[in-house]
C-alpha positions in Angstrom: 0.0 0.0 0.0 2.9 2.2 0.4 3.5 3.0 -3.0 -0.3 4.0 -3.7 0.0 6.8 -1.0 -0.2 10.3 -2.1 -1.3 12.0 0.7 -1.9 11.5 4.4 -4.5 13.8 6.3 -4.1 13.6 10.2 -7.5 12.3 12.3 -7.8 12.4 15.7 -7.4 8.8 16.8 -5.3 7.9 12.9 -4.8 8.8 9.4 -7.3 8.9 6.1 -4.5 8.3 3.2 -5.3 9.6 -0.3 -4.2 6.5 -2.5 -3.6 6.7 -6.5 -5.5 4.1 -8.1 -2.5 4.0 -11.2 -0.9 2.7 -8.1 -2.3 0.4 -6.5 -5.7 -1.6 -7.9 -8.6 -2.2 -5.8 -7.9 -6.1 -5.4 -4.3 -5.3 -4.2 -5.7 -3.0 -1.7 -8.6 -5.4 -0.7 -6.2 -7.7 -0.3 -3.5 -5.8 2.1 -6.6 -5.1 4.4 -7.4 -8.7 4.6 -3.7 -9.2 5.4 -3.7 -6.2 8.1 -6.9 -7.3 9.9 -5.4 -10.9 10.6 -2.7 -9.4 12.0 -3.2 -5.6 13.8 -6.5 -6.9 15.4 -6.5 -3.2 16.9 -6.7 -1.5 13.4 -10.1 0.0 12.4 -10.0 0.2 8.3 -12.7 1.8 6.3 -12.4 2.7 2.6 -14.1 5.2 0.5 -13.9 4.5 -3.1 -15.9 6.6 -5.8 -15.5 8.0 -9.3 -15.5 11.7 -8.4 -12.9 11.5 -6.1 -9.5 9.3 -5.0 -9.8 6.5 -3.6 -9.1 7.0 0.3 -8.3 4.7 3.1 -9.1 5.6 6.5 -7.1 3.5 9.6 -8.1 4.3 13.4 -7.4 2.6 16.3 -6.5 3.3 20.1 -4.1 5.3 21.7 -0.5 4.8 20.5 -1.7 3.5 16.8 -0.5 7.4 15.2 2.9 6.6 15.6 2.5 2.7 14.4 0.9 4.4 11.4 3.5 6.8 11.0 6.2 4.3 11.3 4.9 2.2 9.1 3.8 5.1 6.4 6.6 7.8 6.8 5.2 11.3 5.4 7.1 11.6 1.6 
């Protein structure tokens, strides 16, 4: 999901990420959620996909799960 990223906008409990679809396809993304929900049990993922806009990932969780995030997906 990394490479897909092209922008990250800061929530209060996580991070909505802006992802380009040239990027990354739908079933590769699918996929790396199905992945990530076996193993981050304390991830909350909800995507938003629509033809008038990017497609955008939102992860939340508890406290402590920002810098996870951030770890994981370093700002470009």
């Amino acid at each position: 999901m990394r490479r897909g990223i092209v922008y990250a906008q800061d929530l209060p409990d996580g991070y909505v990420y802006e992802l380009a679809r040239k990027k990354i396809s739908l079933p590769e993304l699918a996929e790396w959620i199905a992945l990530e929900s076996l193993c981050c049990l304390f991830l909350t993922f909800q995507l938003e996909v629509a033809q008038t806009h990017p497609t955008r990932l939102a992860l939340r969780g508890p406290e402590g799960v920002k810098a996870i995030l951030r770890q994981e997906f370093p700002e470009k």
